[in-house]
C-alpha positions as CSV (number, residue, x, y, z in Angstrom):
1,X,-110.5,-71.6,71.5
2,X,-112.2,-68.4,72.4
3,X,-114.0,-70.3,76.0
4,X,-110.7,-72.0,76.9
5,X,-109.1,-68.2,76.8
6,X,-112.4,-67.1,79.3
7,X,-112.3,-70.4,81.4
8,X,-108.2,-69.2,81.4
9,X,-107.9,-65.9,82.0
10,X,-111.4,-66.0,84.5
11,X,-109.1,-68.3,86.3
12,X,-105.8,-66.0,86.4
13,X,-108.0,-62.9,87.4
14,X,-109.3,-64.8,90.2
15,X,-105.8,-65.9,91.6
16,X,-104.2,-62.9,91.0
17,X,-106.9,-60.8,92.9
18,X,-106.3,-63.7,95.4
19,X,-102.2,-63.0,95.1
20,X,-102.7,-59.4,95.8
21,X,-104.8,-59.1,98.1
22,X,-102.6,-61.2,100.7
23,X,-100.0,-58.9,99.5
24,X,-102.1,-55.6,100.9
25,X,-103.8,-54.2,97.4
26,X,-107.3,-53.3,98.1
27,X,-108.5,-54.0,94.4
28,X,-107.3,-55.6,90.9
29,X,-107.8,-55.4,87.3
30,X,-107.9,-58.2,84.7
31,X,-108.7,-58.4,81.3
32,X,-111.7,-61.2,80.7
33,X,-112.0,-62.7,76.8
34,X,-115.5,-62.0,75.4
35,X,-116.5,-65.2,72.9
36,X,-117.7,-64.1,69.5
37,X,-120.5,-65.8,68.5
38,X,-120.4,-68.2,65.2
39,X,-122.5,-67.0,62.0
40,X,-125.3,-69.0,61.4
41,X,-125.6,-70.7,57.8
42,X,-128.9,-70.8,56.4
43,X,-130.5,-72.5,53.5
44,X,-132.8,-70.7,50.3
45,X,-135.4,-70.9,52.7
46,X,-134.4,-68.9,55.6
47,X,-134.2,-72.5,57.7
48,X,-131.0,-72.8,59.8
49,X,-129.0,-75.5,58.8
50,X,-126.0,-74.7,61.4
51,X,-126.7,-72.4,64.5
52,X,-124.9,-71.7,68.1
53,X,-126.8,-72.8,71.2
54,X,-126.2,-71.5,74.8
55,X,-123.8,-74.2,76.8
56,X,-122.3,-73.9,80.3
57,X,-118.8,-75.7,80.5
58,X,-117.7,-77.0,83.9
59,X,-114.5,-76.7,85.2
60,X,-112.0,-77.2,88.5
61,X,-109.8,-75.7,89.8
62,X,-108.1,-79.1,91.7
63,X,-106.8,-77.6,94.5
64,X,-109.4,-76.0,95.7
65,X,-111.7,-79.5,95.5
66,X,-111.8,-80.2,99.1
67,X,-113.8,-84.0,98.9
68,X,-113.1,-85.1,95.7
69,X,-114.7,-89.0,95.7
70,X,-118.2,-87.1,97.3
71,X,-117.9,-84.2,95.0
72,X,-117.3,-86.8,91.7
73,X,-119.9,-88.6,92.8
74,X,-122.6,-85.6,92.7
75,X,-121.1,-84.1,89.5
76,X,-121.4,-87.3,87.6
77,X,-124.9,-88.2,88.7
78,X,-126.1,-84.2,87.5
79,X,-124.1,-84.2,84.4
80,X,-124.7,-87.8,83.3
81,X,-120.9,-88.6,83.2
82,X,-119.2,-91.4,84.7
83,X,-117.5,-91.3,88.1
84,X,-114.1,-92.4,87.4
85,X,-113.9,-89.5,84.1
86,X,-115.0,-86.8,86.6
87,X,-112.7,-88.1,89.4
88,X,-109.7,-87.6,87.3
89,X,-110.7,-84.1,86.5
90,X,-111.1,-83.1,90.0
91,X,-107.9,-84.8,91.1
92,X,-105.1,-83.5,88.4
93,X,-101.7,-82.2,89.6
94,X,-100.1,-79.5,88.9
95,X,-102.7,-77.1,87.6
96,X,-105.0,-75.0,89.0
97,X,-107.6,-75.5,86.4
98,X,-109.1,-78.7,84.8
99,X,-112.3,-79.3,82.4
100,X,-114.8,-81.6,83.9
101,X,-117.6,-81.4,80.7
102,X,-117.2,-78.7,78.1
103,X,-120.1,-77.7,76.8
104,X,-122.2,-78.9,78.8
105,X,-126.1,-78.7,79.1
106,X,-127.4,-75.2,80.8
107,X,-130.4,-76.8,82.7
108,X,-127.8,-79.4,84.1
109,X,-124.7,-77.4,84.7
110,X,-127.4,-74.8,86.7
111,X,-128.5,-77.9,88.5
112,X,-125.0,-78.6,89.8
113,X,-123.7,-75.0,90.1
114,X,-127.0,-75.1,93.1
115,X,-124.7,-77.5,94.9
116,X,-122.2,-74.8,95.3
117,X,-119.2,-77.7,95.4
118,X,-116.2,-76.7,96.5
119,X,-113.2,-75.9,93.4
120,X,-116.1,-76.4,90.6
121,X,-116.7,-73.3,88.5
122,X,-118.8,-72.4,85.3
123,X,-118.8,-70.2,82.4
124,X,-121.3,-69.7,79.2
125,X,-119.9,-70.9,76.1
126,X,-121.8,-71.4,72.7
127,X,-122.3,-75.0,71.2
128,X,-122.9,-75.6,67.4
129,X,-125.7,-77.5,66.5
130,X,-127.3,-78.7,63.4
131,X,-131.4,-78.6,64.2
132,X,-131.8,-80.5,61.1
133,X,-130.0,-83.4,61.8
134,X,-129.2,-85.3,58.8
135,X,-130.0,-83.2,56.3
136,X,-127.0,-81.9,54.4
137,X,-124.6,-83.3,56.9
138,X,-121.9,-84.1,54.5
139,X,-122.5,-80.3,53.1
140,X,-122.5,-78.4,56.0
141,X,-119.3,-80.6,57.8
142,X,-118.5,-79.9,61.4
143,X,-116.9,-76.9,63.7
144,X,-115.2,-78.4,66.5
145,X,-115.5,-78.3,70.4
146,X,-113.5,-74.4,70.4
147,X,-116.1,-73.8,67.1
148,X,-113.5,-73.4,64.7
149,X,-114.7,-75.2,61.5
150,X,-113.2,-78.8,60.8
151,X,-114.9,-79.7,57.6
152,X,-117.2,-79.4,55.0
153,X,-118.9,-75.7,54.3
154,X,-118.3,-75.1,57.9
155,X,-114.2,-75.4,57.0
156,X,-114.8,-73.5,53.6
157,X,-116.7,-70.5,55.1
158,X,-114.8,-70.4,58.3
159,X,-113.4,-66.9,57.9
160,X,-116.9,-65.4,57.3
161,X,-118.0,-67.2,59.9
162,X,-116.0,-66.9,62.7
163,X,-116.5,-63.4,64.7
164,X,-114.1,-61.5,66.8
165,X,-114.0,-61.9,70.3
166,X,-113.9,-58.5,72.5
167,X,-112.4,-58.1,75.5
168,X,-113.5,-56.2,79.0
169,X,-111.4,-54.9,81.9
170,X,-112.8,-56.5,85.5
171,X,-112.0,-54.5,88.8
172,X,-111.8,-57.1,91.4
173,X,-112.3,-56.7,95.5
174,X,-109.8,-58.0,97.5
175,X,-111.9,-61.5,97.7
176,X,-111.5,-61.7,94.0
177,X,-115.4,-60.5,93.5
178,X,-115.9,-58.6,90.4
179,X,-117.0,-55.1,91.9
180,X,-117.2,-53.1,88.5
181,X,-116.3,-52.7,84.7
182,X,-114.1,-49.9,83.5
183,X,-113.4,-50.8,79.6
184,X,-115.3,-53.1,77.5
185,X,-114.5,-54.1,73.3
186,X,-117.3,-56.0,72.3
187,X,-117.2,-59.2,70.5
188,X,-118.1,-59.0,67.1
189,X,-120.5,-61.9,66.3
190,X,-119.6,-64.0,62.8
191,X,-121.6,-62.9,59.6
192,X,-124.8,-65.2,58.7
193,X,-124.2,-67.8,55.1
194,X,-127.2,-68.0,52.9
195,X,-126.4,-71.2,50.8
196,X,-128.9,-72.0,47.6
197,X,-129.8,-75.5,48.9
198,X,-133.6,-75.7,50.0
199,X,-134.0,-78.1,52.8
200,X,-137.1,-79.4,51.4
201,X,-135.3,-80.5,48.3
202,X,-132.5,-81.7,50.1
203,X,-134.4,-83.5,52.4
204,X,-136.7,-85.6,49.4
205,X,-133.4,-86.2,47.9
206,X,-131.9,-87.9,50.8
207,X,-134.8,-90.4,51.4
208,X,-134.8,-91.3,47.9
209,X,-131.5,-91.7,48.0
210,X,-131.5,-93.5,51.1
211,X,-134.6,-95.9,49.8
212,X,-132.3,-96.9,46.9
213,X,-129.3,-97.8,48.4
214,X,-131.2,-100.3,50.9
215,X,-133.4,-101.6,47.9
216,X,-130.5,-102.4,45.8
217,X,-128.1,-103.3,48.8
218,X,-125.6,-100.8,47.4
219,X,-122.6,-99.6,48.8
220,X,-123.6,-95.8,48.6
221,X,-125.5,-93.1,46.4
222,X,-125.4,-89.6,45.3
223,X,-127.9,-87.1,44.2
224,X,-127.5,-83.9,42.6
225,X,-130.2,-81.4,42.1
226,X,-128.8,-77.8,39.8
227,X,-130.5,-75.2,38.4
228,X,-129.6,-75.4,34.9
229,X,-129.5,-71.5,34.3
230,X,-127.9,-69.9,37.7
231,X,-125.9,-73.0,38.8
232,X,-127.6,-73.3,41.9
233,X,-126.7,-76.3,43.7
234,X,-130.6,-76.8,45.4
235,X,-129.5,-80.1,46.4
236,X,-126.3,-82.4,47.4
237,X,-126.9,-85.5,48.7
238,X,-125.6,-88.9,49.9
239,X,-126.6,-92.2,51.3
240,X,-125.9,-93.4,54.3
241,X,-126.2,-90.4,55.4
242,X,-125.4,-89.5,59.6
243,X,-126.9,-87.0,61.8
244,X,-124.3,-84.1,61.3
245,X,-124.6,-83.8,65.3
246,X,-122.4,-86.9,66.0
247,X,-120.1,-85.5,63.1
248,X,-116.8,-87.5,65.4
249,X,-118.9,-90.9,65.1
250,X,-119.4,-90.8,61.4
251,X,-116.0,-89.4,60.8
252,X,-115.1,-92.8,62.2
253,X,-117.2,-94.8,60.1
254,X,-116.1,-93.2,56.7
255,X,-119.6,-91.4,56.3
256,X,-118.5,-87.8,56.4
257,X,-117.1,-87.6,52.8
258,X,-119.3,-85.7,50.6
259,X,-118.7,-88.2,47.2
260,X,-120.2,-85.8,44.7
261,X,-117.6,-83.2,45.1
262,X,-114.5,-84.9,46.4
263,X,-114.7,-88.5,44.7
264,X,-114.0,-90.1,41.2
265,X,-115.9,-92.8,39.2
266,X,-115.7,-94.0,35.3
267,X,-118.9,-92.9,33.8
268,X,-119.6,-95.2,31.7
269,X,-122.3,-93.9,29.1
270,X,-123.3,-90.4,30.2
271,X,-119.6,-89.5,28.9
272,X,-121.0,-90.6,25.4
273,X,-122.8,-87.0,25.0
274,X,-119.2,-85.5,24.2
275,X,-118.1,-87.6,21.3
276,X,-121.6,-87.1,19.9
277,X,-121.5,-83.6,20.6
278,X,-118.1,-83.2,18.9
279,X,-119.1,-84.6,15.5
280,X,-122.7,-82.5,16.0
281,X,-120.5,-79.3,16.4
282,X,-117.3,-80.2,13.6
283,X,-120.4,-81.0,11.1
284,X,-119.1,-84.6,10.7
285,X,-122.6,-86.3,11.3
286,X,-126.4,-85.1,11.8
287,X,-128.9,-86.7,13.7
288,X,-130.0,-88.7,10.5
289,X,-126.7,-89.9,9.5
290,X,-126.8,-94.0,9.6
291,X,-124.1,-96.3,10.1
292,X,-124.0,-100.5,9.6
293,X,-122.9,-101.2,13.3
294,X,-121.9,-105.5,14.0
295,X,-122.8,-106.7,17.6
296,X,-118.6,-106.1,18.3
297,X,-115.4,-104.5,16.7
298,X,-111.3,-104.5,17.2
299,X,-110.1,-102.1,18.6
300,X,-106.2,-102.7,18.6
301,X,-106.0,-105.5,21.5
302,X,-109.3,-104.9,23.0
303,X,-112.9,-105.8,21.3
304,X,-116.1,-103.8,21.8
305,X,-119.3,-104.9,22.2
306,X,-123.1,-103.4,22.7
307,X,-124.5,-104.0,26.5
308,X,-127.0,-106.2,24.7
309,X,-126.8,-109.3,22.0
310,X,-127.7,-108.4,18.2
311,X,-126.9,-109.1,14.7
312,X,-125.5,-105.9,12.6
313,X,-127.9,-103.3,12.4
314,X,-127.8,-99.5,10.7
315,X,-128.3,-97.2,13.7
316,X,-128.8,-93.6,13.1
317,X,-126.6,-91.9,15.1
318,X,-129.8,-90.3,17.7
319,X,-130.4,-94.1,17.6
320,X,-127.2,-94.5,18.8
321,X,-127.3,-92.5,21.5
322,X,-131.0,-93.2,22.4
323,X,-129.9,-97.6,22.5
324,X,-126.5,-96.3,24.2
325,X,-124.7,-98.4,21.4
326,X,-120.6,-98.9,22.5
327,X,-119.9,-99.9,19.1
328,X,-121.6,-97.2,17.2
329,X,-120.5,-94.3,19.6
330,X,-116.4,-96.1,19.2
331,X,-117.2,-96.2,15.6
332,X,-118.1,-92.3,15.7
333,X,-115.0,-91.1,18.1
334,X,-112.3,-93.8,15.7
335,X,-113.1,-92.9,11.9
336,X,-114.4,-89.6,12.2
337,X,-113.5,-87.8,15.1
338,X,-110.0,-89.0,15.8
339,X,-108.3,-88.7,18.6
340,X,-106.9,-85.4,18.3
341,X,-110.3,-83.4,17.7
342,X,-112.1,-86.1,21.0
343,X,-109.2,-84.7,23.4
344,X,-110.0,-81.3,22.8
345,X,-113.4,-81.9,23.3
346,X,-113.4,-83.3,26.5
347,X,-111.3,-80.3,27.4
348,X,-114.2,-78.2,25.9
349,X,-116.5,-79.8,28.4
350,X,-114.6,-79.0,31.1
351,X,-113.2,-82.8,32.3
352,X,-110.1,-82.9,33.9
353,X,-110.0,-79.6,36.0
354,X,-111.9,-79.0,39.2
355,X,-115.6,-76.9,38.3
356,X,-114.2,-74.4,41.3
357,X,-117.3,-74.7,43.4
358,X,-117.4,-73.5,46.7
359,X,-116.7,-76.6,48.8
360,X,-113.0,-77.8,49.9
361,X,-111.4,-80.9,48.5
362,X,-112.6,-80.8,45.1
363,X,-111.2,-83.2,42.4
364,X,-110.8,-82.4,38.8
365,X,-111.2,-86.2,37.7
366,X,-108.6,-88.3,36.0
367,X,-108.4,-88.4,32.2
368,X,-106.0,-91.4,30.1
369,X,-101.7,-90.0,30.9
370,X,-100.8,-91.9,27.8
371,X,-103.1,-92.6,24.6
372,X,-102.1,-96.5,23.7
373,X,-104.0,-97.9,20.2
374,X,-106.8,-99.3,22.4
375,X,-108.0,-95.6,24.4
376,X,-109.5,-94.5,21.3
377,X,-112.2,-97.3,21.8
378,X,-112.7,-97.3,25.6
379,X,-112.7,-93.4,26.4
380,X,-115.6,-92.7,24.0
381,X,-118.3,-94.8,26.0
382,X,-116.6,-93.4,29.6
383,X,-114.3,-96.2,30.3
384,X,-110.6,-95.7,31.4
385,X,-111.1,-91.8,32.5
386,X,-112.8,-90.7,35.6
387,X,-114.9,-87.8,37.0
388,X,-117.0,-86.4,39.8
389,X,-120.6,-86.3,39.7
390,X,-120.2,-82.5,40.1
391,X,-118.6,-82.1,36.9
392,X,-121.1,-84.2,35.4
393,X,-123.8,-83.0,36.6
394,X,-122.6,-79.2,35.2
395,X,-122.0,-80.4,31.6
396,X,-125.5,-81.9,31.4
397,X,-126.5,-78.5,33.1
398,X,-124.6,-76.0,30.2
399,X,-126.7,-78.5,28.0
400,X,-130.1,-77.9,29.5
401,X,-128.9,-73.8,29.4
402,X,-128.4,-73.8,25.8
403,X,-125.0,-74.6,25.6
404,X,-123.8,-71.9,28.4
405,X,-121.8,-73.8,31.7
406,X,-122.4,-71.8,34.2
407,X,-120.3,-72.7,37.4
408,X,-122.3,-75.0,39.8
409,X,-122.4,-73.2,43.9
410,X,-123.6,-74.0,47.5
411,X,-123.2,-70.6,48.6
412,X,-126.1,-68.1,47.5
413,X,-124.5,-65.2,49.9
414,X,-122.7,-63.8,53.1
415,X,-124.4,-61.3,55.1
416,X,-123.0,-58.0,53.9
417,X,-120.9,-59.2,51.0
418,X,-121.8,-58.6,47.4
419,X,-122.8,-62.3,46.0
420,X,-120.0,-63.7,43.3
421,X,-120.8,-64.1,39.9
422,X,-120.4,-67.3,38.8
423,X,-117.7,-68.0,35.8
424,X,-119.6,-69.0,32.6
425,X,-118.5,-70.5,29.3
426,X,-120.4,-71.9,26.5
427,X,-118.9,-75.3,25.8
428,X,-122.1,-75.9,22.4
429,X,-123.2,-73.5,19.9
430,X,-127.1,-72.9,20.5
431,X,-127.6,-74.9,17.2
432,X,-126.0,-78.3,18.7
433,X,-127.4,-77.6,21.6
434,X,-131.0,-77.6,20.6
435,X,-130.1,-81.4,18.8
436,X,-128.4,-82.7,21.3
437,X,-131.3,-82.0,23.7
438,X,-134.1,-83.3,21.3
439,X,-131.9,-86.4,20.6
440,X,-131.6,-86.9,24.8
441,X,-135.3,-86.8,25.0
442,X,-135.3,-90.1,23.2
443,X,-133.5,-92.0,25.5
444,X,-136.6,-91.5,27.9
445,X,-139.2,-93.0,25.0
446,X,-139.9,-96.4,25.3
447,X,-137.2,-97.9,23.5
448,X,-134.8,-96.1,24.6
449,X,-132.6,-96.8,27.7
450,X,-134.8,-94.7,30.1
451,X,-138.1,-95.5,30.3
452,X,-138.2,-95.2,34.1
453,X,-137.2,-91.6,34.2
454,X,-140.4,-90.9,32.8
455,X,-142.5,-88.0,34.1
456,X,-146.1,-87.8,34.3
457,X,-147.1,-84.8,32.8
458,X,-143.7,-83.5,31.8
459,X,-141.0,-84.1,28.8
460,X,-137.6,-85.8,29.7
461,X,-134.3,-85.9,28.6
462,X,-131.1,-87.5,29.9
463,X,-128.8,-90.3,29.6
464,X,-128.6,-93.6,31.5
465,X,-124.2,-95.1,32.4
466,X,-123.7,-98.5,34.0
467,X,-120.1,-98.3,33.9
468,X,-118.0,-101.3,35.5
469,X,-115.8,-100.3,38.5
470,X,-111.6,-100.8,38.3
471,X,-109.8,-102.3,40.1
472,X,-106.6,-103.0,40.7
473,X,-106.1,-105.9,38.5
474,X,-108.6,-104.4,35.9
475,X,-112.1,-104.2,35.9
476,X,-113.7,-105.8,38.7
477,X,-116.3,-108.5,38.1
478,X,-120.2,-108.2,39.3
479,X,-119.5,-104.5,40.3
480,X,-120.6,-101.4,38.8
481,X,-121.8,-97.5,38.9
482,X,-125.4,-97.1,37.7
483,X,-126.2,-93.0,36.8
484,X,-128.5,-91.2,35.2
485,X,-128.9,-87.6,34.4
486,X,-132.1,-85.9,33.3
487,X,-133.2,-82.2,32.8
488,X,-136.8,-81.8,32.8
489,X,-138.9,-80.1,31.4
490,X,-136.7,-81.0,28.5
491,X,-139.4,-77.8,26.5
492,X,-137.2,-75.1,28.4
493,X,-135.1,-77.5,31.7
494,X,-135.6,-76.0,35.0
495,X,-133.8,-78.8,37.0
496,X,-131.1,-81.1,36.3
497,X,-131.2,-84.1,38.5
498,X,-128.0,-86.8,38.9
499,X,-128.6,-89.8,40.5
500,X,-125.3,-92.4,40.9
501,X,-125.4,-95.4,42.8
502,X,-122.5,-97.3,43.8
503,X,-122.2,-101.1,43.7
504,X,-126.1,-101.8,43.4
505,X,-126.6,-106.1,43.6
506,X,-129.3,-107.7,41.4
507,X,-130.0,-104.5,39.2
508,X,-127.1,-103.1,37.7
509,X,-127.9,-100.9,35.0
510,X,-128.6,-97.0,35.1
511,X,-131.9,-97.5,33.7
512,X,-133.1,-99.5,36.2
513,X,-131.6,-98.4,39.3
514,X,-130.7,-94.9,38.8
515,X,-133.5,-93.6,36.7
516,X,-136.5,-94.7,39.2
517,X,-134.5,-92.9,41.8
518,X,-134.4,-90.1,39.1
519,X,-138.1,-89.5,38.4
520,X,-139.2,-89.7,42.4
521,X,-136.6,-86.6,42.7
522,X,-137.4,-84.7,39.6
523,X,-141.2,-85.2,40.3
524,X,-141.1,-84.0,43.6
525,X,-139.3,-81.3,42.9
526,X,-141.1,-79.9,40.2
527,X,-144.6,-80.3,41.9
528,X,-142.8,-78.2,45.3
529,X,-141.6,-75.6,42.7
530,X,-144.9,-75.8,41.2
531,X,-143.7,-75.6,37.8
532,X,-146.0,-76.4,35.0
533,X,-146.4,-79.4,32.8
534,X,-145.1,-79.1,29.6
535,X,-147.1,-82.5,28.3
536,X,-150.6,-82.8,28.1
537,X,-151.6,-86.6,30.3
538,X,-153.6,-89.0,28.1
């Protein structure tokens, strides 16, 4: 916006110096826009993730192009546009100024200016770039060609980072020169982001991420990386990803959307944490209590089964969790819970309202409108309700923090503003807190759901979901979400990790899709933050 108001009112100062000198003034005065310059966001690190870069735009003014065809000709072979697109620039009626490439190149648009063409005119304008490419694109979003931002954090922070533009007073000769200055405002430049991703970290996550989807042929994937205790977003990722440079082209293709924040899925057995919580915290079972659990029960008209074929066992309910048993976690949530006292806890938890973090288009997830006979046995094990990965990947955080949510964020600071503190609650007494945490590290033994999440050198402990995808007829056959969600070191958790991957083919479940993806991330990530094993190797 700013450079079409300089192109503009470069333009009027020129004719109207023009206008007055035929009329007999000797000199004029015009007012000439200064652009601000945008802020520049920044990761942990100190690494650009979204800077301005010098550009030259071209324009015309279309009556003053004396041989148009010659003069298209030249302009397109130096700017690498076509003929025809620069012809009709050059050629418009009815205006006296017309864009031939915005933005263009410096080294090119010097290289034509040397031509000295007749009705062709220039002016510095600032481009926004994204030296990183792909990494955090569908974080970071895109400022348009007038650099006002269009989505993403570049839409969210837009007020911080747009600047002020200034404004100088030009005394023109009667040729239209400029022949001095008298007042000058100057342009206020936009105030620097600091977010709390690291670009290393982001960077890992996306090729894992990127290696997953392609193995497993799935649809898409998303990765979360949180510092349990500050809530610290150090890494949001997706795959496909795009490079955040051609932001119109994947906009096209339905790449842009960053799925962790803004999209919903059924979790399938993650969500199984809150009903065990819930009878943890109202004292209705400890993690020794058993129960005599048959391969399938009735609930009203629908009939629950385990993932797996067995004969009745007795489970212990930390063997429930640890096997991810749907009949013994139903079994839990139906005669001892109830309904009331399960509603409240996924309240407590936090599912159903947005987390608040500092991205736009956040959704707070869909839980059941109406509680028929049958909800009772599906919303236990994370069918029929839906969240974001965000707000997963929070609640697994408050559990790796001792029971204490602390509200997940991208944005660390802004230059000169005092930093936010984030909204905590604690949704689990430290007591259940420290239970629920030992009883998660045993889904990462061996016979628990998890083995793949394993960790040389470092204690586990997460939960594996395959949950089925909906549809509109019901639940869609051969297509499912596989997630897991792991806090390591599970001694004192410094990360937790979320991996989700959409519609994998061959390979469905968590633990064998998403875990993998899981332990590459973790491992990394720990070894670059060069925290210490908790677990002597054998």
């Amino acid at each position: 916006m700013f450079g079409a108001l300089l192109a503009r009112t470069a333009w009027l100062s020129t004719v109207r110096a023009s206008a007055l000198s035929r009329a007999g003034q000797e000199q004029t005065k015009a007012p000439v826009i200064l652009p601000a310059a945008r802020g520049t966001i920044f990761d942990s690190m100190g690494s650009p993730l979204a800077l301005g870069e010098q550009a030259t735009t071209v324009y015309a003014d279309p009556s003053a192009v004396t041989k148009p065809q010659q003069e298209a000709r030249v302009a397109a072979r130096v700017l690498g546009l076509h003929v025809k697109d620069v012809l009709h620039a050059l050629t418009r009626q009815g205006t006296h100024f017309s864009y031939v490439y915005r933005k263009a190149p410096t080294d090119r648009a010097s290289t034509l200016a040397k031509r000295k063409l007749a009705g062709l005119h220039f002016y510095a304008e600032e481009r926004r770039t994204y030296p990183q490419n792909s990494v955090a694109a569908q974080v970071l979003g895109f400022a348009g060609v007038d650099n006002t931002g269009l989505a993403g954090l570049e839409a969210e922070l837009d007020p911080q980072l747009t600047g002020r533009p200034g404004e100088q007073t030009v005394v023109r000769d009667p040729f239209g020169r400029a022949i001095s200055i008298e007042h000058t405002t100057p342009a206020r430049p936009g105030k620097a982001v600091f977010l709390t991703l690291d670009h290393t970290i982001q960077a890992n996550a996306e090729q894992v991420l990127r290696q997953t989807v392609a193995h497993y042929g799935a649809k898409d994937g998303t990765a979360i990386v949180l510092d349990p205790r500050t809530g610290a977003v150090l890494a949001m990722a997706e795959a496909p990803g795009y490079n955040a440079n051609n932001f119109p082209k994947a906009e096209a293709k339905g790449l842009q959307r960053n799925h962790a924040v803004t999209d919903v899925f059924e979790p399938g057995s993650v969500f199984k944490v809150v009903t065990i919580a819930g009878a943890l915290s109202e004292h209705l079972v400890t993690p020794q209590t058993k129960f005599t659990l048959p391969y399938s029960i009735q609930v009203a008209d629908r009939r629950i089964h385990d993932a797996e074929p067995r004969g009745t066992e007795t489970m212990t309910v930390a063997q429930i969790l640890q096997r991810s048993s749907n009949v013994g976690t139903v079994t839990i949530a139906r005669t001892l819970l109830g309904e009331t006292r399960l509603k409240r806890w996924i309240k407590q938890f936090g599912f159903g309202r947005k987390t608040g973090i500092d991205f736009p288009g956040e959704t707070a997830g869909l839980l059941p409108s109406y509680w028929s006979g049958s909800t009772i046995g599906n919303v236990p094990i994370g069918q029929g309700i839906s969240v974001t990965a965000i707000q997963l990947a929070s609640v697994y955080a408050a559990i790796a923090n001792r029971g204490m949510w602390v509200q997940p964020h991208l944005v660390d600071h802004v230059q000169g503003e005092k930093p936010p503190s984030p909204t905590t609650r604690r949704i689990l007494s430290a007591r259940v807190d420290r239970t629920l945490l030992q009883m998660l590290k045993g889904v990462v033994a061996d016979t628990g759901t998890a083995a793949g999440a394993e960790i040389p050198g470092y204690t586990v402990a997460g939960k594996t979901g395959t949950a089925q995808k909906p549809g509109p007829h019901g639940y869609e056959p051969g297509k499912y979400v596989a997630t897991f969600v792991g806090m390591v070191p599970a001694s004192n958790p410094r990360l937790v990790v979320l991996v989700t991957v959409d519609e994998p083919h061959g390979v469905i479940f968590g633990g064998l899709v998403a875990a993998p993806a899981f332990a590459q991330i973790a491992g990394f990530d720990l070894q670059y933050l060069e925290v210490p094993p908790d677990l002597k190797l054998r």
